[in-house]
C-alpha positions in Angstrom: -34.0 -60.0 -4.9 -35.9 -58.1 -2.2 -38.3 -59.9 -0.5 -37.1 -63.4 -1.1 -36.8 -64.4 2.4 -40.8 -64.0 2.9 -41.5 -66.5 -0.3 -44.1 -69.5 0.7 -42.2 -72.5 0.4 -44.7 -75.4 -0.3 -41.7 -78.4 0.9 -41.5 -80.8 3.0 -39.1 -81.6 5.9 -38.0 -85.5 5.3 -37.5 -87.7 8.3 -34.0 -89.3 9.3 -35.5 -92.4 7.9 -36.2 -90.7 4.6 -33.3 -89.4 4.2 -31.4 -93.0 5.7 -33.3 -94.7 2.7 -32.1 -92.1 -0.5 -28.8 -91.6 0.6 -27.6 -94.4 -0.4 -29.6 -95.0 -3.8 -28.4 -91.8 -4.8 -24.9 -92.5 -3.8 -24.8 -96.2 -5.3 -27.3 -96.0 -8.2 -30.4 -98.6 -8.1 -32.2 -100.1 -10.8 -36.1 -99.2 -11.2 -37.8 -102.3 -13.3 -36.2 -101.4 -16.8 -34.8 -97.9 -16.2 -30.9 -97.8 -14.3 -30.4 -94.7 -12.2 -26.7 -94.2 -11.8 -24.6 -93.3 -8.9 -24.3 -89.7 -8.7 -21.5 -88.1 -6.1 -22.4 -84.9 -6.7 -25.7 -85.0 -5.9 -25.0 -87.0 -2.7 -22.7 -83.9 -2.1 -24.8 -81.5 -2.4 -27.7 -83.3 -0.5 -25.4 -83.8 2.5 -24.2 -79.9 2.5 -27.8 -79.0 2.7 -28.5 -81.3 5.0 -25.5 -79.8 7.7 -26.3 -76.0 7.1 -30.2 -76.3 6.7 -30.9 -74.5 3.7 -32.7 -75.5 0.7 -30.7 -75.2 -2.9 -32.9 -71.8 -3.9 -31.9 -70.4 -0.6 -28.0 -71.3 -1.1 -28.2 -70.0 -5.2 -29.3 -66.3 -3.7 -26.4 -65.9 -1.0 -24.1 -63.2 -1.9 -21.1 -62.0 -0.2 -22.9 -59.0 1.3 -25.7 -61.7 2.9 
């Protein structure tokens, strides 16, 4: 795992407006023409964690205890 702090991340940053908007559609569910996403807490859990410590999901998998 050396090295993996100097990776080229290609995301993107969303805006407290972006982030405003999905919250709650991933939280609630929402219905897309004929397809029916559902609610999903655990998502919205994850998405809010991230959101307080500022790291991205690939970041969080590597920690270890020695990190």
């Amino acid at each position: 795992m050396e090295g993996w702090c100097n990776m080229n991340y290609k995301t993107q940053v969303i805006t407290q407006e972006q982030f405003d908007t999905l919250f709650p559609l991933i939280l609630n569910g929402f219905k897309d023409g004929n397809r029916t996403v559902r609610p999903n807490e655990r998502l919205a859990t994850i998405i809010i964690t991230q959101a307080n410590i500022g790291l991205r999901i690939s970041d969080i998998v590597r920690l270890c205890p020695c990190n």
